[in-house]
C-alpha positions as CSV (number, residue, x, y, z in Angstrom):
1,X,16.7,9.7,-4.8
2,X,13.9,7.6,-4.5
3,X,10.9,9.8,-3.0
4,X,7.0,8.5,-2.3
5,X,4.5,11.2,-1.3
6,X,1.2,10.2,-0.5
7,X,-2.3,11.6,-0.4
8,X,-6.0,10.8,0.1
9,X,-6.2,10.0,3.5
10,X,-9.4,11.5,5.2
11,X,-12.6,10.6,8.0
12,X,-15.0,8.8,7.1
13,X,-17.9,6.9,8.2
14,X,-18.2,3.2,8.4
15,X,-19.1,2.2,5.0
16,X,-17.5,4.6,3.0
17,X,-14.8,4.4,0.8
18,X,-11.4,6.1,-0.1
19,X,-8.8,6.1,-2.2
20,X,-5.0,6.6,-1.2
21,X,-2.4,7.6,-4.1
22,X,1.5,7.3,-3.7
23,X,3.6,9.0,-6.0
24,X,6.8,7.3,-6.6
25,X,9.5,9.3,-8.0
26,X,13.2,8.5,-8.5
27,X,12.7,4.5,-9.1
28,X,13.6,3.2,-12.1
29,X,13.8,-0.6,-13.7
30,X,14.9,-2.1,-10.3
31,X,12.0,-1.3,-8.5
32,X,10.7,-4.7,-7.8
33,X,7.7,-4.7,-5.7
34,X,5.4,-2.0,-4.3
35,X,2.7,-2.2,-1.0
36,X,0.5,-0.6,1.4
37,X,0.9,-1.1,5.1
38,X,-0.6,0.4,8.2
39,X,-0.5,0.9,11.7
40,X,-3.0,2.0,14.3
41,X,-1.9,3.0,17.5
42,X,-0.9,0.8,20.4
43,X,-0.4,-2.0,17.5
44,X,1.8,-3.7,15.2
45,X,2.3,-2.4,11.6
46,X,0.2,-4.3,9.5
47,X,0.7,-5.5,5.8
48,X,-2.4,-4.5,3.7
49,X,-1.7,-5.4,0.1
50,X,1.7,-6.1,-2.1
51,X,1.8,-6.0,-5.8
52,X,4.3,-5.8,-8.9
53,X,4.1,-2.4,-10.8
54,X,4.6,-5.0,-14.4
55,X,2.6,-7.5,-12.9
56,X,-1.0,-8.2,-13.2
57,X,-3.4,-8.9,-10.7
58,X,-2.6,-12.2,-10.7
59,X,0.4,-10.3,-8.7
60,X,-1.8,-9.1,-6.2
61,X,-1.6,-10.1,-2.5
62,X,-3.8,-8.6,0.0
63,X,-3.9,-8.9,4.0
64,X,-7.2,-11.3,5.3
65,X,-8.3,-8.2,7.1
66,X,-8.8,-6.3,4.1
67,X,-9.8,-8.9,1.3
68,X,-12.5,-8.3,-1.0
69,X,-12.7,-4.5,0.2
70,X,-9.5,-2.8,-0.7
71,X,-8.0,-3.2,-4.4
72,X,-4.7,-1.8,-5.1
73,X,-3.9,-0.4,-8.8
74,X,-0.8,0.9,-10.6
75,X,-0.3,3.4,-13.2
76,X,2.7,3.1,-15.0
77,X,2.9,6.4,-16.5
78,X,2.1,8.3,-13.2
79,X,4.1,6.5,-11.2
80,X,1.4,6.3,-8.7
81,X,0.2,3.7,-6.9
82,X,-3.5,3.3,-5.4
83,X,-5.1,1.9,-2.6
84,X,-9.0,1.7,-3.0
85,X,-10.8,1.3,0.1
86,X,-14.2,0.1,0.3
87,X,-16.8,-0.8,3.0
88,X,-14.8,0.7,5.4
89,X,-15.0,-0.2,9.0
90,X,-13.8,1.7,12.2
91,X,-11.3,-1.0,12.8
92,X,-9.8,0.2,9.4
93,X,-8.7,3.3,11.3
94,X,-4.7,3.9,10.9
95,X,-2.1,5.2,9.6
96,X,-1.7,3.7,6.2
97,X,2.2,3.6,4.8
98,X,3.0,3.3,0.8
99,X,6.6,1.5,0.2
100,X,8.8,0.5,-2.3
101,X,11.1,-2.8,-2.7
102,X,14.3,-1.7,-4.5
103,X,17.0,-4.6,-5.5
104,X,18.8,-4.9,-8.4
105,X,18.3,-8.3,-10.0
106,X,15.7,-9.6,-8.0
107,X,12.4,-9.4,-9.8
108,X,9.8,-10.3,-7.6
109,X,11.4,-9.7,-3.9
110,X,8.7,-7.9,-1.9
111,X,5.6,-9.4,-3.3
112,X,3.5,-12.0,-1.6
113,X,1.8,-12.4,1.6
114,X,1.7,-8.3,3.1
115,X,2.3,-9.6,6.7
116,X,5.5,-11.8,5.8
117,X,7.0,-9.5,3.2
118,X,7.3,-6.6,4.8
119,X,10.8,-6.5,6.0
120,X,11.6,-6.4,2.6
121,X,11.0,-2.9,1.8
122,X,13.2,-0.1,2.1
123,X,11.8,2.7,0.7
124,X,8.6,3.9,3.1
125,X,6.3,7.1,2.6
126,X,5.7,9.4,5.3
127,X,2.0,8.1,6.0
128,X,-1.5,9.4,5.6
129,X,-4.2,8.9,8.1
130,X,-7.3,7.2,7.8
131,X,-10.0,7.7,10.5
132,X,-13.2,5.6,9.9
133,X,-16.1,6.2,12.3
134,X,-19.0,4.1,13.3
């Protein structure tokens, strides 16, 4: 059973950084792609960064809203993905989602641009919040 519990969501102020972790457990070799996503209220969910767990940065994708301030990272041993948030800014506020892109055989299939990727993923965590004030 493929599980992803996540942590680090806090307040802030506007400025200040963060880091969010997601804990994947239950994937194996067919996990294919992992992201972030988020969602303020009264708006759309929003893609915020994609990446390969065996890739390298190279394999990064990040939303325009976000470039050049968040990084995401994997460690392989962990199992836990990270979503470091930097200069953060009040429209950063949200609830921030980790998922997970299982499909057997198809390598890459969730990576790319967040915001046309994301109906790709199937396997969603249950969402931290992030409340950055100015």
């Amino acid at each position: 059973q493929v599980r992803l519990m996540q942590s680090g969501g806090d307040s802030v102020q506007a400025g200040g950084s963060l880091r969010l972790s997601c804990v994947a457990s239950g994937i194996g070799s067919s996990t294919n792609c992992m992201g972030w996503f988020r969602q303020a209220p009264g708006k759309p969910r929003e893609g915020v960064a994609t990446f390969h767990p065996n890739g390298g940065t190279a394999h990064h994708y990040y939303g325009d809203s976000v470039k050049g301030r968040f990084t995401v990272s994997y460690d392989t041993a962990k199992t836990t993905s990270y979503l470091q948030m930097n200069s953060l800014r009040p429209e950063d506020t949200a609830m921030y989602y980790c998922a997970a892109a299982i499909y057997s055989g198809q390598y890459d299939r969730g990576c790319g641009r967040p915001d046309l990727v994301e109906h790709d993923y199937n396997y969603w965590g249950e969402g931290t919040q992030v409340t950055v004030s100015s």
